[in-house]
C-alpha positions as CSV (number, residue, x, y, z in Angstrom):
1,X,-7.4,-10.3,23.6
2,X,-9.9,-11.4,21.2
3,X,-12.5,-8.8,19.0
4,X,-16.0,-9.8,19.0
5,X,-17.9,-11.2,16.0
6,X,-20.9,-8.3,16.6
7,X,-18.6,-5.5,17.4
8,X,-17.0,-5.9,14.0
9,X,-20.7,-6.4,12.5
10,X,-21.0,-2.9,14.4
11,X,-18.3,-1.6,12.8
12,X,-19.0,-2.8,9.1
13,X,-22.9,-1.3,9.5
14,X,-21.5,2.4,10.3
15,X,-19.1,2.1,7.1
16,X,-21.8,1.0,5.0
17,X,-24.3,3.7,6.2
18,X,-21.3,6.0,5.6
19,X,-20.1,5.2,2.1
20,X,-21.8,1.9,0.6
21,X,-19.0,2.1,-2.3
22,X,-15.8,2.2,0.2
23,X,-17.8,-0.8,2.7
24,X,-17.6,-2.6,-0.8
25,X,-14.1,-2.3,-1.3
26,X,-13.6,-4.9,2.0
27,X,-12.0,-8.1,0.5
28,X,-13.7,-11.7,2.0
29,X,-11.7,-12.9,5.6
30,X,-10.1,-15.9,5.4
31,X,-10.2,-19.0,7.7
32,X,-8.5,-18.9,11.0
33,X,-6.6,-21.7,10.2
34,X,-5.3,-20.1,6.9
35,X,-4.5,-16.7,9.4
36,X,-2.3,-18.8,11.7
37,X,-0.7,-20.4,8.9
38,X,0.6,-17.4,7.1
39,X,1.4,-15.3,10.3
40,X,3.6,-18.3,11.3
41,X,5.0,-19.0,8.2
42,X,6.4,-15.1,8.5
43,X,7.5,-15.5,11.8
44,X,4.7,-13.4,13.2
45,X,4.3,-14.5,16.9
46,X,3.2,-13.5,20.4
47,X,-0.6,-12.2,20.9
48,X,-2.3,-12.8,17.3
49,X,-5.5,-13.8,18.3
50,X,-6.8,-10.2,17.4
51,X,-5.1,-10.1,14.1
52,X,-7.5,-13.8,13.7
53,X,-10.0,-11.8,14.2
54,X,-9.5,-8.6,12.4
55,X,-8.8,-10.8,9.0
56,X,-11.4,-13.8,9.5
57,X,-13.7,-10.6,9.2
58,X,-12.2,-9.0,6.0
59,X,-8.6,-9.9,4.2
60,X,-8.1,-5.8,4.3
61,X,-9.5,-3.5,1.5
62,X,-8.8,-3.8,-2.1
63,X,-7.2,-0.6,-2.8
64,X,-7.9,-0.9,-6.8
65,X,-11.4,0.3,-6.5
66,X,-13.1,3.6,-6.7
67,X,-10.8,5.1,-3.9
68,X,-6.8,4.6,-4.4
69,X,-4.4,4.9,-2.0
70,X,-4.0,8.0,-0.7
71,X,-7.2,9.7,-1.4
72,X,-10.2,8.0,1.0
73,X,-10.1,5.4,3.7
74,X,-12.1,3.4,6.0
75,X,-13.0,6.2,8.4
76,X,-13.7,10.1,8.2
77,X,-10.7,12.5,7.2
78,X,-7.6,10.5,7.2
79,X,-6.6,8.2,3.7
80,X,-6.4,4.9,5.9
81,X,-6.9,1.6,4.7
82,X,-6.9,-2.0,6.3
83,X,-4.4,-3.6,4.5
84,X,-4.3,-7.0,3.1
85,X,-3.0,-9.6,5.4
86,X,-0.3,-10.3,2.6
87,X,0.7,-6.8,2.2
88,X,0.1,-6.1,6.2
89,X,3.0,-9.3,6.8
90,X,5.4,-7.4,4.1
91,X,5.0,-4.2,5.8
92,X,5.7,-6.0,9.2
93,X,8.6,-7.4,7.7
94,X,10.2,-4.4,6.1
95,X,10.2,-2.4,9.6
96,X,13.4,-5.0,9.8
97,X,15.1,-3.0,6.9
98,X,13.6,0.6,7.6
99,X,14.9,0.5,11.0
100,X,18.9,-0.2,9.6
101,X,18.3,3.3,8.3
102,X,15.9,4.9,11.3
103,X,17.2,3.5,14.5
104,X,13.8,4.9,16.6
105,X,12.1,2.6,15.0
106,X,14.0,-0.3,16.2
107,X,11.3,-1.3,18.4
108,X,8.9,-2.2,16.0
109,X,11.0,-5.0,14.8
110,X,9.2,-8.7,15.1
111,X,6.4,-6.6,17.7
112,X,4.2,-3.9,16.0
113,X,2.0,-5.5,13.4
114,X,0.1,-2.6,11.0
115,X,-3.5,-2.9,11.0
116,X,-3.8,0.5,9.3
117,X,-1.9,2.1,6.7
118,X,-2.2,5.8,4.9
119,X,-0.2,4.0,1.7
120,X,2.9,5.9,2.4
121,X,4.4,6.8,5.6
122,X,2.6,6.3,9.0
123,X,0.9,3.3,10.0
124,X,-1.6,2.3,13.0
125,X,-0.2,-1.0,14.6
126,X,-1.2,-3.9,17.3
127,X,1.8,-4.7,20.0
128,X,1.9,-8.8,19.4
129,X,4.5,-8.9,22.8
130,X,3.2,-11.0,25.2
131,X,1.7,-8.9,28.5
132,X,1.1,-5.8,26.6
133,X,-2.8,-6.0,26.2
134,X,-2.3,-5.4,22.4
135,X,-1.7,-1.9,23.0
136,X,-1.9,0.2,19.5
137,X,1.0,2.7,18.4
138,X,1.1,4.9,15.2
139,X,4.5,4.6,13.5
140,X,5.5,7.7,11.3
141,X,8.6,8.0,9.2
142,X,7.9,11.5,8.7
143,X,8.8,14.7,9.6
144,X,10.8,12.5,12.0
145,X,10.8,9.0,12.3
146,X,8.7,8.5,15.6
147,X,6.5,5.8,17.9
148,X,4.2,6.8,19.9
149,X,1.5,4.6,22.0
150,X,-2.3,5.6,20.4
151,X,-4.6,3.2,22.8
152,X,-4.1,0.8,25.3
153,X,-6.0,-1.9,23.4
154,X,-7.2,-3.3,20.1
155,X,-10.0,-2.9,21.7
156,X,-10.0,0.7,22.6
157,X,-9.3,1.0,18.5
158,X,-12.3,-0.2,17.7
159,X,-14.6,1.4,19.4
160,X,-13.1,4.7,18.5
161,X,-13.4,3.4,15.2
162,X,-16.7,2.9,15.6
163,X,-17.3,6.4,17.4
164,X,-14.9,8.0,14.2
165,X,-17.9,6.6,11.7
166,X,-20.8,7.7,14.5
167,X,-19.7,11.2,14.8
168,X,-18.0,12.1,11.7
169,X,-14.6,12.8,12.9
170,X,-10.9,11.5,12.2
171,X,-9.7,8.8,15.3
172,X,-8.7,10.5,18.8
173,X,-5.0,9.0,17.7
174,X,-4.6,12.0,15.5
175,X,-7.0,14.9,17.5
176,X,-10.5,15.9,16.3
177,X,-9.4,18.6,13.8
178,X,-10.7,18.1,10.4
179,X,-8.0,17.8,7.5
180,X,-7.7,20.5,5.0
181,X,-9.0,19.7,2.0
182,X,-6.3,21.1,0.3
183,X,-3.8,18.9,-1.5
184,X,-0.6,19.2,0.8
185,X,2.7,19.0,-0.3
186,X,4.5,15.6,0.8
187,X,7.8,16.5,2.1
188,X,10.9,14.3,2.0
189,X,12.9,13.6,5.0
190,X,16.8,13.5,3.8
191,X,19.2,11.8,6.5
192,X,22.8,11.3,6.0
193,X,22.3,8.6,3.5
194,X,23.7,5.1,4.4
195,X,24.8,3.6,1.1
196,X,25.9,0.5,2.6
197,X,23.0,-2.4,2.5
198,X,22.9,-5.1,4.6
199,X,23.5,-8.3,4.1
200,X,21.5,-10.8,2.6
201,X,19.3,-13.2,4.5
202,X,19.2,-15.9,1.8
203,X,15.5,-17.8,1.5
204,X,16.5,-21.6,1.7
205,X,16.1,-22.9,-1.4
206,X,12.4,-23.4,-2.6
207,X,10.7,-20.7,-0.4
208,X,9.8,-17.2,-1.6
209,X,11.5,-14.0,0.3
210,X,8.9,-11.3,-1.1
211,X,8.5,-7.4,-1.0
212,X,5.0,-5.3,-1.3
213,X,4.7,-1.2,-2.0
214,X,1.3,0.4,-2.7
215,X,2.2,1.1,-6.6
216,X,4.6,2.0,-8.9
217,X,7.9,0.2,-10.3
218,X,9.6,-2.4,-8.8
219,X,13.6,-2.8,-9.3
220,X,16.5,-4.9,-9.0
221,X,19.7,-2.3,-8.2
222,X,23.2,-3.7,-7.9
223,X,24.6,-2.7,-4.8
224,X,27.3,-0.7,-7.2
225,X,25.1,1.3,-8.2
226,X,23.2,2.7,-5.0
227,X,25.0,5.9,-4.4
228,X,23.6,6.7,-8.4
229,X,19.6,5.9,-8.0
230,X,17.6,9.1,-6.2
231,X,14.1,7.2,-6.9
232,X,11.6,10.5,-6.8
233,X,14.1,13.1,-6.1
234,X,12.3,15.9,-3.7
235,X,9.9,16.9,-5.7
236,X,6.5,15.7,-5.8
237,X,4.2,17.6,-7.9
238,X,5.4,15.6,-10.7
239,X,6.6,12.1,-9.7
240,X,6.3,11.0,-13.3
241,X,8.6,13.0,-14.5
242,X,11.0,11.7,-16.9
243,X,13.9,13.7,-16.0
244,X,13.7,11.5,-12.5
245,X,14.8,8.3,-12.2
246,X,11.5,7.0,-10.9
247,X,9.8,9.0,-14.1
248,X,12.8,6.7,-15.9
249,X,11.7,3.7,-14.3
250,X,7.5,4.2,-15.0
251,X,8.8,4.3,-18.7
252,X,10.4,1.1,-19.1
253,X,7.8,-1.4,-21.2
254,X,6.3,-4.3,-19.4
255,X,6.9,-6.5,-17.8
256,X,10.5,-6.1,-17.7
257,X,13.4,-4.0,-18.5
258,X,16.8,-2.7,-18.0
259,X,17.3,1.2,-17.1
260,X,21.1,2.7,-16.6
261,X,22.0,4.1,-13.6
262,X,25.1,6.2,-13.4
263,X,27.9,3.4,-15.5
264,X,25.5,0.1,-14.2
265,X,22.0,-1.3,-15.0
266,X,19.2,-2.0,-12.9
267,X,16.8,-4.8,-13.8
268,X,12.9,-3.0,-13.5
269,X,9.8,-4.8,-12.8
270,X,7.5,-2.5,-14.8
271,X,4.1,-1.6,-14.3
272,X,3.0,-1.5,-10.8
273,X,2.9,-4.9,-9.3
274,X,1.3,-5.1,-5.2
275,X,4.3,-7.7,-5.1
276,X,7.3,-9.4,-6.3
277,X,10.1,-11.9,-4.4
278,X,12.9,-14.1,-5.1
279,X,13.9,-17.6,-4.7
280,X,17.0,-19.4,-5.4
281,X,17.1,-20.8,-9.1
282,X,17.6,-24.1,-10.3
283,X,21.4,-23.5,-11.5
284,X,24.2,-22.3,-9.6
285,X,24.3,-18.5,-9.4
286,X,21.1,-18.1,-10.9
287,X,17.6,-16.6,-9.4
288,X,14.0,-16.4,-10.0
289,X,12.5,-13.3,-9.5
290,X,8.7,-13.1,-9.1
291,X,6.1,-10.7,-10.1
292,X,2.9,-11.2,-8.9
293,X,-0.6,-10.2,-10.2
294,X,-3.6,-11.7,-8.1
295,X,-3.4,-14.6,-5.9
296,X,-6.4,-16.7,-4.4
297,X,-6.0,-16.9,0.2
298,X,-3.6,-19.7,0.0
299,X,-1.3,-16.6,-0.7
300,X,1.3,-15.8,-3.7
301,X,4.5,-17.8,-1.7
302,X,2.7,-20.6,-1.6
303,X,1.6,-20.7,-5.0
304,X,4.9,-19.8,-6.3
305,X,6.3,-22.5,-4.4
306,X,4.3,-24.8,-5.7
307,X,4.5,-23.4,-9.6
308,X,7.9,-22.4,-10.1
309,X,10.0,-25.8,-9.3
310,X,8.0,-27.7,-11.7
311,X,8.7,-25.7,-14.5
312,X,11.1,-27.0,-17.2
313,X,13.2,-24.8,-20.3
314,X,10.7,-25.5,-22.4
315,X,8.1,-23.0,-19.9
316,X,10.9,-20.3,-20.6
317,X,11.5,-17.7,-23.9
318,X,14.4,-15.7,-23.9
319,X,13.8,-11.9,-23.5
320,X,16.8,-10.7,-25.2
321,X,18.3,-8.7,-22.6
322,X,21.5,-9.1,-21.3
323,X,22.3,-7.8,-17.9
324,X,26.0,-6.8,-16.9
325,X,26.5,-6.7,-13.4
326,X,29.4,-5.5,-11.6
327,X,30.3,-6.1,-7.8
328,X,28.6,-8.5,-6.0
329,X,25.0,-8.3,-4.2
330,X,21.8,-6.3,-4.8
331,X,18.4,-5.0,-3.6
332,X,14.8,-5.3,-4.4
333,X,12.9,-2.2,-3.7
334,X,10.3,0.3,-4.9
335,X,12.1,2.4,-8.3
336,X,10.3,5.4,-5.8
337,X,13.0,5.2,-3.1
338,X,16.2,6.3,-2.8
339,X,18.5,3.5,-1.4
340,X,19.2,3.8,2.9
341,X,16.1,6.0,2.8
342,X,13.2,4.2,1.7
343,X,9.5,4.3,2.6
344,X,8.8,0.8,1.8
345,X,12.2,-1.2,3.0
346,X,15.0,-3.1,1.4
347,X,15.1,-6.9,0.2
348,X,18.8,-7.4,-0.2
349,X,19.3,-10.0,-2.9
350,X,22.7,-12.4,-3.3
351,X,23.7,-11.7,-7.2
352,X,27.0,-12.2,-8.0
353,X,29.4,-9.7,-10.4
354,X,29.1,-11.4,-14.4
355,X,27.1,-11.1,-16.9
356,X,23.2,-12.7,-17.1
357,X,20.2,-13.5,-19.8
358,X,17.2,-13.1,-19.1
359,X,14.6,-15.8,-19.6
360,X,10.7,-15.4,-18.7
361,X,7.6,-17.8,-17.9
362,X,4.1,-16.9,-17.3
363,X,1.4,-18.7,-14.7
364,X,-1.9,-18.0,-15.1
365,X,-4.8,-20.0,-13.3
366,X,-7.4,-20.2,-11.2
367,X,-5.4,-19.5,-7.7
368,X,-3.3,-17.0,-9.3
369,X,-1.0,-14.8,-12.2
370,X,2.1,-14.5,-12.1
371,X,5.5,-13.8,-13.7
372,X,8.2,-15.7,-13.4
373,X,12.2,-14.1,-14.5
374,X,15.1,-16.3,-14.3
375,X,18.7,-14.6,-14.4
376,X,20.7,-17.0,-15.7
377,X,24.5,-17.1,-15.7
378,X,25.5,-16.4,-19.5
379,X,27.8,-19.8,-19.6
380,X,27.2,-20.3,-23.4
381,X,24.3,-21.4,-25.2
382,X,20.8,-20.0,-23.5
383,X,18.8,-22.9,-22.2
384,X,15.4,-21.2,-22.6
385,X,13.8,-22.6,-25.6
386,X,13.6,-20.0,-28.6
C-alpha cells in the first residue's frame, strides 16, 4: 500500500498547529531511491513502499532537540518518536538478537519494521510480509514480552494519527485514557538470564555490521565476562549512579576507555553515541570499531566504508591502552543492559583471547564525523605512528 503525499501534508499541519517546536524537530526525507537502497542493503524486504513514503516525507525526528527521548512525542500523551530510518533499520535488525532471549518475539524477525518508538521498550511497527495489507502491531518487551495486532493498515495508522492530533488524545492502539502525569517508575523484567551469546555473523570484509540505542555508553564485553556486567541494575531513580556498572561506564573519559568487570576488561565507547559498528581490520585478528557522530543521507556504513580502507598508520596515534582479553568472542551492546536481557539487542563480535593496543583516527567532513578504533594484535612494535 502506498500513503498519500496530502494525507501526510495533513498530518504535518495538525503537529504544527499542535506544537510548532516538536513539528520542527522532523529531519528532511530522503529520495526514494536512497530509501530502497538502504532498506535493501539491510536486507529489508517484502511491502516497503509505505516505509518510501513515510521517510521521502521526513528521515524521522531528531531526538536532540527541545524534547529527548522519553519525555514528548509526535502525538498527545504517549513519548513516541518517528525514528530515523538509520536508527529505525538497527532497531529492525536487533529484534534478530532480542528474540534469542524472548522467544514471543520471534515473529518480528525480518517482518515487523518500527515506525514508532517510545526510546525504550515498545515500538509501533508496519508488517513488510507480502499479503498482509501492512497491518501495524505494537511490540512491548515489558511487563511481558508481547505482540499484539494495533490496525489493519498503515493506513488505518494514519488517520488515527491524524484524529490523535484532532482531538487531543493518545492513539486508539493504547485506549483513550490520558497518562498520568506523574513520573512512573520503569520496572525491569528479570528472566532466567541466558549467558550464552550467539554466534557471530561476521560482516564480509569491507562492510560495516552497526548497532544504535537512544543514549548512553556503548561497550565492547568479552564474552568471559558476561555473567559479571548488570548494566543498570534494577534501580532506576538513579541510573548514574557510580556504584552501578552503567554509572561506571558514563564515567569513563571520552572517547574511549577500558572499565574492569569482575577479573576482565571491557572496551567502552564513551559519551553517548546514536551509533557505532565494526568491520574487519586490515591485519589478521584485528578490528575497527566505529563511533559515529552525524552522518549526511548517504548513511554512516557507507561513509565508513568509503573512509576507513583508505586510511594508512600514519592516520593513527596510539591511545595507550592495552586491552587483555581472555576467551574468545565478544559483544557490542548498550553499557545499560545486562547481557541475555537487553533492551536494545546484541552485536556479537569475533575477538580472539590475547592481548591488543589500541590505535585511534578521526574523520571529520562534510558527509560525516566519526571515530575510528583499531584493536590491533600486540605482535611487537605498535604500527600507529607516535
Amino acid at each position: 500500500m502506498t500513503i498519500s503525499k496530502e494525507t501526510l501534508a495533513e498530518l504535518e499541519r495538525l503537529i504544527v498547529d499542535i506544537d510548532p517546536l516538536s513539528a520542527n524537530t522532523l529531519s528532511p526525507g530522503l529520495s526514494k531511491a536512497k530509501i530502497r537502497k538502504k532498506l535493501n542493503r539491510a536486507g529489508v524486504s517484502g511491502e516497503i513502499d509505505v516505509l518510501v513514503d513515510l521517510y521521502s516525507w521526513h528521515d524521522g525526528t531528531d531526538t536532540s532537540g527541545p524534547y529527548p527521548l522519553g519525555e514528548k512525542g509526535l502525538f498527545p500523551w504517549r513519548p513516541f518518536h518517528f525514528p530515523l530510518l538509520d536508527l529505525a533499520v538497527a532497531d529492525f535488525l536487533s529484534f534478530r538478537g532480542l528474540a534469542q532471549y524472548r522467544p514471543a518475539l520471534g515473529e518480528a524477525v525480518g517482518r515487523y519494521f518500527p515506525v514508532l518508538w517510545n526510546g525504550v521498550v515498545s515500538w509501533i511497527a508496519i508488517d513488510l510480509a507480502p499479503g498482509e495489507g501492512n497491518r501495524v502491531v505494537l511490540i512491548e518487551l515489558e511487563p511481558t514480552p508481547a505482540i499484539r495486532e494495533a490496525y489493519s493498515s498503515a493506513g488505518e495508522l494514519i488517520a488515527d494519527l491524524i484524529s490523535a492530533c484532532r482531538e487531543n488524545r493518545t492513539l486508539k492502539c493504547f485506549g483513550r485514557k490520558r497518562r498520568s502525569s506523574a513520573k512512573r517508575r520503569r520496572s525491569v523484567v528479570q528472566p532466567p538470564l541466558v549467558a550464552k551469546p550467539s554466534e557471530p555473523a561476521e560482516p564480509p570484509s569491507g562492510e560495516v555490521q552497526c548497532f544504535a540505542t537512544d543514549g548512553g555508553p556503548h561497550m565492547i564485553l568479552p564474552n568471559a565476562a558476561r555473567d559479571s556486567w548488570n548494566g543498570v541494575g534494577e534501580d532506576f531513580d538513579d541510573i548514574l549512579d557510580p556504584s552501578t556498572d552503567y554509572g561506571r561506564a558514563c564515567l569513563v573519559e571520552e572517547p574511549v576507555g577500558l572499565l574492569s568487570v569482575g577479573n576482565h576488561q571491557a572496551l567502552v565507547l564513551s559519551g553517548s553515541p546514536p551509533m557505532s559498528g565494526w568491520m574487519k581490520g586490515p591485519q589478521p585478528d584485528s578490528i575497527d570499531v566505529l563511533v559515529f557522530n552525524r552522518w549526511s543521507e548517504e548513511g554512516p556504513e557507507e561513509l565508513a566504508e568509503k573512509i576507513v580502507p583508505k586510511l594508512t598508520s600514519k592516520d593513527f596515534a596510539n591511545t595507550g591502552l592495552k586491552w587483555t582479553v581472555e576467551g574468545d568472542g565478544a559483544t557490542l551492546m548498550s553499557a545499560v543492559d545486562r547481557p541475555g536481557n537487553s533492551a536494545y539487542g546484541e552485536i556479537p563480535m569475533r575477538l580472539s583471547s590475547g592481548a591488543y593496543e589500541i590505535l585511534q583516527a578521526r574523520y571529520e567532513g562534510r558527509k560525516g564525523a566519526f571515530w575510528i578504533f583499531r584493536i590491533v594484535p600486540q605482535y611487537g612494535k605498535s604500527i600507529a605512528a607516535g
